[in-house]
N, C-alpha and C positions, 0 to 999 in steps of 0.2 A: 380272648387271646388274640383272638385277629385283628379286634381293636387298638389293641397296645401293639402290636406290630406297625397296624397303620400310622397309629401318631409315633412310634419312635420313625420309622421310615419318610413320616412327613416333619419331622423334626431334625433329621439328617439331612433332607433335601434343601429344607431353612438355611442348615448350615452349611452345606458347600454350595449354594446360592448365593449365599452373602462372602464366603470367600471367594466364589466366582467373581461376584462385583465389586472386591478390594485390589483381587488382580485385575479385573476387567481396566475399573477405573484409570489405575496407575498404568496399564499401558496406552490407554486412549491417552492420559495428561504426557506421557513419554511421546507419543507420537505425534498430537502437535503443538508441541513444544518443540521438538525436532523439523515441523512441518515450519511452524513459526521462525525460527533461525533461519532456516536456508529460504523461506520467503524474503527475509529481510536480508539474506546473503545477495537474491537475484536484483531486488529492490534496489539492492546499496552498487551493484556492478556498474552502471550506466553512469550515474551521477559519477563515478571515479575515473573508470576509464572511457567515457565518453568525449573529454575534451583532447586525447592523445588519437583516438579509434578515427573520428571526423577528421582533424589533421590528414592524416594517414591516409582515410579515405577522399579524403575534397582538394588535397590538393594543398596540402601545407599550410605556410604562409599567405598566401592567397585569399586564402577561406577566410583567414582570421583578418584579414585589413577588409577585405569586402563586405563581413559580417555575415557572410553566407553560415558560418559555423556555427554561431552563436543563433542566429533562426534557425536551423536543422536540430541544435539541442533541444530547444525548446519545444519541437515539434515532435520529436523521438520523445520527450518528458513527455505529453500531452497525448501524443499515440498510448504510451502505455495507461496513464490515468484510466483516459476512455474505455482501451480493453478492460480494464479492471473493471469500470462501470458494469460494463456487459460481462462479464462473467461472475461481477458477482450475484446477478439478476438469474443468468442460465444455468449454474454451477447451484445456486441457491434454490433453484426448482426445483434442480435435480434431486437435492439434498431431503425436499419434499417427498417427492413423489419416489425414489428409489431407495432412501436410507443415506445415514450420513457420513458412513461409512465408504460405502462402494464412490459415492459420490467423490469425495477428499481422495481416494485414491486415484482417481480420474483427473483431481485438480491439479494433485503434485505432478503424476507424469506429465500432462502437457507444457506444466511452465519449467519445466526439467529440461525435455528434450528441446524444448522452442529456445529456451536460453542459450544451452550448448550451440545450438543454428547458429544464433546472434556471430560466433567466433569465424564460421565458413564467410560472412557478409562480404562482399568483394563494392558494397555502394550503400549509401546513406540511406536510397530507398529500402533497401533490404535488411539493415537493420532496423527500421523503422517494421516491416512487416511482422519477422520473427519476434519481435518486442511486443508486439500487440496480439500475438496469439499467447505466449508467456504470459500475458500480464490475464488472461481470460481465466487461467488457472489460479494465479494469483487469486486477484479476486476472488475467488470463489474459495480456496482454500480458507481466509481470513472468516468468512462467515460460518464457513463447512464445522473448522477446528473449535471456534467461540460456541454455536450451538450441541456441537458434543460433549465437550467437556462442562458445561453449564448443564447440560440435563443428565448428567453422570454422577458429578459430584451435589455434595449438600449445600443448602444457601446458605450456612454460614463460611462456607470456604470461598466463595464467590469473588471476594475484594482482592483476595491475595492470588486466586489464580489469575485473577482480569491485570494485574501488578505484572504477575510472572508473560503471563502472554504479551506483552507490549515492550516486558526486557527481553524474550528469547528475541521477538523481531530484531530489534536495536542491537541484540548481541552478533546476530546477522550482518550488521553493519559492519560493526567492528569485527567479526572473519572476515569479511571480505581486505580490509584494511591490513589486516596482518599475513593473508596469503596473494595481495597484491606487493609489499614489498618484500617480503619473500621470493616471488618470482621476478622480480627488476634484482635480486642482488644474485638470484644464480642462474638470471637466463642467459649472460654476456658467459660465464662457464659452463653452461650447458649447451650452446651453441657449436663447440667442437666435438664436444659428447657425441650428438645429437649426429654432425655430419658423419663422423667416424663410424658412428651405428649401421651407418648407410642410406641413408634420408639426403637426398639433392640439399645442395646448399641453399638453392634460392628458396628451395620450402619453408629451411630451418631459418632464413632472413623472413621470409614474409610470415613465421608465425611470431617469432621473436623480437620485431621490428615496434615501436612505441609503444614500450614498457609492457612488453608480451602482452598488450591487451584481446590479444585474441584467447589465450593459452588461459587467460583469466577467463572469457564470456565462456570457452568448452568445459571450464572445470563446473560451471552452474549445473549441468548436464547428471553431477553426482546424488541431486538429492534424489532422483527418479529411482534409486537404489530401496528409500525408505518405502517404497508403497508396498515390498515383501512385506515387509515388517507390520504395517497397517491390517493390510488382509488375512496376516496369521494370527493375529494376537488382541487386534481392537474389537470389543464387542460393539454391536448396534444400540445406538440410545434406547433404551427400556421404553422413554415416555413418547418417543416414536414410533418405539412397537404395539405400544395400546394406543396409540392416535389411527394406528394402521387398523389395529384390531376394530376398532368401533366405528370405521369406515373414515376419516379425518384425512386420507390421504385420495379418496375416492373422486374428488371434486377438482381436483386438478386436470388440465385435458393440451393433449400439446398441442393442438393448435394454435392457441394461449403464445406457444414462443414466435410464433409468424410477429406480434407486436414488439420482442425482445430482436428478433432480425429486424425489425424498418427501424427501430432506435439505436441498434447497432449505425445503421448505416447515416443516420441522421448525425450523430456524436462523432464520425470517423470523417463525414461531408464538415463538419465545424472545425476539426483539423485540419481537413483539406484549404480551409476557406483562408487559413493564416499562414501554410506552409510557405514557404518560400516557391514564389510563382501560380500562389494562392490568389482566387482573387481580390483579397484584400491589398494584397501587394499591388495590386493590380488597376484597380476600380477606388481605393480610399477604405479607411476606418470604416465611414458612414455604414456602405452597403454592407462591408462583411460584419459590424456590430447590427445589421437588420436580417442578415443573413441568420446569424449564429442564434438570433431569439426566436425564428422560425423553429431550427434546427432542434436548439434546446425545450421545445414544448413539443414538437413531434418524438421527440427521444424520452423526454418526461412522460408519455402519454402510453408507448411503446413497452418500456421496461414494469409500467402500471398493471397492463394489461395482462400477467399473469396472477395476481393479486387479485384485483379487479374479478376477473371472473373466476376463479375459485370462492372469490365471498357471493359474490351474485349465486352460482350455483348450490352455495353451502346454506345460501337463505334460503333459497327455493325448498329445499329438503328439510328446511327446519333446524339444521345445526346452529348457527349462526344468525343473531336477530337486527333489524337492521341499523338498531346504534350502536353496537362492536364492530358492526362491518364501516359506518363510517369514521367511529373513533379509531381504527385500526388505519386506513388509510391517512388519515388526517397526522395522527404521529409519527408515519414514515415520511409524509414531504414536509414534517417540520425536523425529522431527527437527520432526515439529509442535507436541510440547511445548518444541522450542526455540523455535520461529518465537514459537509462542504467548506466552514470556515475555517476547520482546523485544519484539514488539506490543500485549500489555498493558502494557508500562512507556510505552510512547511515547505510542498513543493514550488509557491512563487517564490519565498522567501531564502528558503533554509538550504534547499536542494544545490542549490547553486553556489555556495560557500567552497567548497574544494576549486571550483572554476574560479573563485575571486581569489582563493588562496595563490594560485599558479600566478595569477596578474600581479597581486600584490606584492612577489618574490623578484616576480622580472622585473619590476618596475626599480626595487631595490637594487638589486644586480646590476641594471641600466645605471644607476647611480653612483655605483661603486661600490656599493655593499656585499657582503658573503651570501651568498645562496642559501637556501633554506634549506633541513635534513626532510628528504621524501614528506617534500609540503603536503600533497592533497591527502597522502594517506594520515597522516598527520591531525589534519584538519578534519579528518571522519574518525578519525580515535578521538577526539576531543566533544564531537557532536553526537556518537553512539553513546560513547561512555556517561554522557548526562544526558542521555534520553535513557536508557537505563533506571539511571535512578531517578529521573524522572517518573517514569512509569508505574514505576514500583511504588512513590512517596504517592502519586494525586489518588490509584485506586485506594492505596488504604485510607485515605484521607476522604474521597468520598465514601468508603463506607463508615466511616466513624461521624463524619459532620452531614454527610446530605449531600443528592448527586446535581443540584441545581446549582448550590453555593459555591460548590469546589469549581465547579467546570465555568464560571463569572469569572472567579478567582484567577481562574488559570488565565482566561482571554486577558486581563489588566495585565497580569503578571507579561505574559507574553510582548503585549505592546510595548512594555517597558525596558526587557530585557535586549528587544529587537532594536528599539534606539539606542540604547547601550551600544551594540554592537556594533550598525551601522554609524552612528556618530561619531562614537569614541573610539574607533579602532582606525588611524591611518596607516597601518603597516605588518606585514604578515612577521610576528614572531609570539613570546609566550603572553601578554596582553592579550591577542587576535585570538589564540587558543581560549584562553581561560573564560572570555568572552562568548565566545560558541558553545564551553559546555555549560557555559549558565543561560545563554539561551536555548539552547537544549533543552535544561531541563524541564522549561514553561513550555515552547512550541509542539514539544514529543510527549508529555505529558499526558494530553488527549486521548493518545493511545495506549495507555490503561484506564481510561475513562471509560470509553466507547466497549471494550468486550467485558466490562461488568454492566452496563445498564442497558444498551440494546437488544440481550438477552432478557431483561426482568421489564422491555416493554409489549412484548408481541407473544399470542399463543403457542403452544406448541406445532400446533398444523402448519401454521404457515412462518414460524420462525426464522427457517435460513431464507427463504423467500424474502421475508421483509427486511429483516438485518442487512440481506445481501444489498438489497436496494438502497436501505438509509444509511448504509456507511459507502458502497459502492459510487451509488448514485453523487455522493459530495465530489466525487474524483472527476463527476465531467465540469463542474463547477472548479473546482482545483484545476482542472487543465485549460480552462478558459483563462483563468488567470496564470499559470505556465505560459501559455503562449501569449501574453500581455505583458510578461517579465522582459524579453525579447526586444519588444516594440517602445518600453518604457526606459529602456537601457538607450535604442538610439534614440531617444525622444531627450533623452538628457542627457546624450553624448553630442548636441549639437552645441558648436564654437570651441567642445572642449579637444585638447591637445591629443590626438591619439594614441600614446603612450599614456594619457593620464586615464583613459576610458574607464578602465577594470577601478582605478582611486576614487572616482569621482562617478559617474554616471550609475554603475550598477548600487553603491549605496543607496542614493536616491530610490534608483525602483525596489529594492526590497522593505525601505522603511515606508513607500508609498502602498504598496501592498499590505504590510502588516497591521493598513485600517482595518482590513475586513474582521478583525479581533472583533471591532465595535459591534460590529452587527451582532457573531454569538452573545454577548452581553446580555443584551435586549431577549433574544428568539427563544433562550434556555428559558426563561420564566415561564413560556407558552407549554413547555410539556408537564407531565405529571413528575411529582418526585417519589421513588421506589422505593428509598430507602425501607429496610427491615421490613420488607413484603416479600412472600414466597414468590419464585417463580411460577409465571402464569401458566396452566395445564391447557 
C-alpha cells in the first residue's frame, strides 16, 4: 500500500513537474523576448537620435562642417560595441558561476538605468560614458537570454526560437522608430502642457529641443521595469542546475575577471586611440593602426582568461581532457571571427543609414526638392522591418539546409545587396527604402543565425562564458571598423563639394567595408556543422 502511494505520489510529482516546466519555459521565452526587444530598442536609440543629440550637444552647425560630429558618432558607435565585448565576457561569467537567471536580471537593470543617464548627458564625453556601461548589460543580456531559453526548451524548437530572437531585437528597432515620431509630433504640443504644469520653460526647451531626443534616451530607462517579472516567474536552466549539482560551476574563480578588467581597458584605450584628439588624429594612421593591434591582443588575451582557467582548472580535476579544452577554445576565436564579420558589416555599413538618409534629404531640399516625411525614422522602419524577416527566413533556413551553407549564403547575399544599395540609390525616397529593407534582410540575417548555433557549439559549464565571448568579442572587431567608417568617409570626401559629402563619400566607405563579407566566406568552413545534433551537456 505504501508502495502505490509512493509511485502515485511520484507520479504526481512527474506531473506538476512537467507543468512546472511548460510554464516555467514560456515565461523564460516571454522574458527574453521582452529582454530582446528593448535591447534592440536601446541598440536602435543612438543610431536615431544620435545625429540631432551631437548637433545639440557640439555646437550645431559647426560640428557638422568641421566633421567633429561625424568622429564623435563613430566613437559613441564603437564605445558601445566595446562595452558589449566586455559585458558579454563578465555578464557571461556571471551567468556561469551564479545562474542565468539572477545574472540577465542584473543585465537588463544596468543597460536600463545607464540608457535612461544617456537623456541627463549635458557633453559628448558623457554620452559616450553612460553608452558604455548600457552596452555592458547589453552584451551580456544577448548571451544571458540565447543560453536560457536553449537549455529550457527542446532541440527541435531551437531554429524557430533562434528566428524569434533576432525578430524581437529588430522588432526593438522598429519601437524605437515608431515612439521616436511619436514624440517629434506631440512634443511641439506638449511643450505648453508641460510649462503650464509648472516645469521652467527653459527645462521644457532643453528636453524638447532636437526632436526630444533626450525624452527618447529617458524613456530606455522602462525596460528595468521587466527584471520584476524575471525574478518572479523565470525558472533557472535545469541543465545548469545539474552542471552545478556535479560540481561544473566549481572551477570558475574571480580572479579570472582581473584578465576581463585589463581588456576592458585595452578595447576602451583602441577607442581612445581614434576619438577625436586621439592619437591617431594626432601622430597618423600608422601608429594608431600599431597601436590598436597591441591593444586588440592584450584584450583578446584578457577576455580569454576566464575560460582559459576554468578549463585549466577543470583538467586538473579530471572533468575536462585536454582536447575539449583546446577544441573549445579554438571555436570561440574562430566563432568571434564570425560574429566579428557580421558586426562590422552591420555597424560600419548599415548603422549609419538613418545619418545618410538626413544628407541625402537636405541635399534634395538644397536643390529644390520636397522634404522627406520623418526621414531617419523612416529609414529604421524599412531596415528593422527586413531584419525581421530577415532573421526569421536564415534561422529556419539553417536548420532545414545546414549552418555552414546558410551563413556562406548569407555573406554573398549580403555583399550584393550592399552594392545595390550603395550604387544604386542616388537619392532619399521609396527606391532608398526598398533598397535598405532588402539589404536588411541579408546584413541582419546573422542574427538568427548566431543564437541557434552558438548555443549547440559549446558545453553546458561554460556556455554563456563562451557565447558571450564569440559573439561579444566580434563587436571589438565591429568597432575597429565603426571608427574606420569615420576616417573612410573623409578619406573620400577629399576634392569632393561639401554639400555633396553624405552623396558621394560615405557610399564609398560602406561598399568598402562590406568586403569583410569575404573573409566569413572562407572562416565558416573552419568550424564544425551542428546541424540535428543535440545540444551539448
Amino acid at each position: 500500500m505504501s508502495g502505490a502511494r509512493s509511485s502515485g505520489a511520484n507520479t504526481a510529482s512527474r506531473a506538476n513537474t512537467a507543468t512546472a516546466s511548460t510554464t516555467g519555459r514560456t515565461a523564460a521565452l516571454v522574458a527574453a523576448l521582452l529582454g530582446w526587444l528593448f535591447d534592440g530598442f536601446e541598440m536602435g536609440l543612438f543610431p536615431l537620435v544620435g545625429p540631432r543629440a551631437l548637433e545639440d550637444l557640439l555646437g550645431g552647425e559647426a560640428a557638422v562642417a568641421s566633421g567633429v560630429k561625424d568622429a564623435w558618432f563613430g566613437s559613441i558607435m564603437a564605445v558601445f560595441l566595446v562595452g558589449a565585448a566586455c559585458g558579454g565576457v563578465l555578464f557571461g561569467w556571471l551567468g556561469d558561476r551564479i545562474g542565468r537567471v539572477r545574472a540577465m536580471s542584473l543585465s537588463i537593470l544596468t543597460y536600463a538605468l545607464f540608457t535612461g543617464l544617456c537623456g541627463l548627458a549635458t557633453t559628448a564625453p558623457q554620452i559616450a560614458a553612460a553608452r558604455f556601461v548600457a552596452s555592458l548589460g547589453m552584451g551580456g543580456e544577448w548571451a544571458l537570454g540565447v543560453a536560457l531559453v536553449s537549455e529550457l526548451w527542446p532541440d527541435a524548437s531551437r531554429p524557430l526560437l533562434a528566428g524569434l530572437i533576432g525578430a524581437a531585437a529588430n522588432a526593438g528597432y522598429l519601437l524605437v522608430a515608431g515612439v521616436s515620431i511619436l514624440l517629434t509630433r506631440i512634443a511641439a504640443a506638449a511643450h505648453d502642457t508641460l510649462v503650464q504644469a509648472g516645469l521652467p520653460a527653459a527645462t521644457v526647451d532643453w528636453l524638447s529641443r532636437g526632436d526630444a531626443w533626450r525624452l527618447l534616451m529617458m524613456a530606455g530607462a522602462l525596460p528595468g521595469l521587466l527584471v520584476f517579472f524575471i525574478r518572479l516567474a523565470v525558472p533557472e536552466s535545469q541543465r545548469w542546475e545539474e552542471s552545478r549539482a556535479h560540481g561544473g560551476t566549481s572551477h570558475w574563480a574571480t580572479r579570472d575577471l582581473l584578465g576581463v578588467l585589463v581588456g576592458s581597458v585595452a578595447v576602451l584605450g583602441i577607442v581612445g586611440v581614434w576619438m577625436p584628439g586621439g592619437v591617431a588624429t594626432m601622430t597618423g594612421a600608422g601608429v594608431g593602426a600599431g597601436l590598436t593591434l597591441v591593444g586588440f591582443a592584450v584584450a583578446l588575451a584578457g577576455f580569454l582568461l576566464p575560460v582559459l582557467g576554468y578549463l585549466r582548472r577543470a583538467q586538473e580535476a579530471g572533468a575536462v581532457d585536454g582536447h575539449a579544452r583546446g577544441r573549445i577554445v579554438r571555436t570561440m576565436i574562430l566563432a568571434a571571427c564570425l560574429s566579428g564579420v557580421a558586426l562590422m558589416g552591420t555597424w560600419g555599413s548599415m548603422q549609419w543609414l538613418p545619418k545618410w538618409a538626413i544628407g541625402l534629404d537636405r541635399a534634395a531640399v538644397a536643390a529644390g526638392g520636397p522634404p522627406g516625411w520623418q526621414v531617419k525614422e523612416m529609414t529604421q522602419i524599412a531596415t528593422s522591418s527586413g531584419a525581421i524577416v530577415g532573421t526569421l527566413a536564415v534561422a529556419l533556413l539553417a536548420g532545414r539546409y545546414g549552418r555552414r551553407i546558410v551563413y556562406c549564403g548569407l555573406c554573398l547575399a549580403s555583399l550584393a545587396t550592399i552594392a545595390w544599395l550603395y550604387r544604386g540609390t542616388t537619392g532619399y525616397g521609396p527606391g532608398f527604402l526598398a533598397a535598405a529593407f532588402v539589404a536588411s534582410i541579408t546584413t541582419a540575417g546573422f542574427y538568427g543565425w548566431f543564437p541557434l548555433v552558438l548555443p549547440e557549439l559549446f558545453p553546458t559549464a561554460v556556455r554563456t562564458t563562451a557565447q558571450g565571448f564569440a559573439f561579444n568579442f566580434g563587436r571589438v572587431l565591429a568597432a575597429v571598423g565603426s571608427l574606420q567608417t569615420a576616417l573612410l568617409i573623409a578619406y573620400f570626401s577629399r576634392g569632393v563639394d561639401p554639400a555633396r559629402v553624405d552623396l558621394e563619400a560615405f557610399p564609398r566607405a560602406g561598399l568598402t567595408l562590406s568586403a569583410i563579407y569575404l573573409v566569413g566566406a572562407v572562416v565558416i568552413w573552419a568550424i564544425p556543422e551542428t546541424r540535428g545534433r543535440p545540444l551539448p551537456d
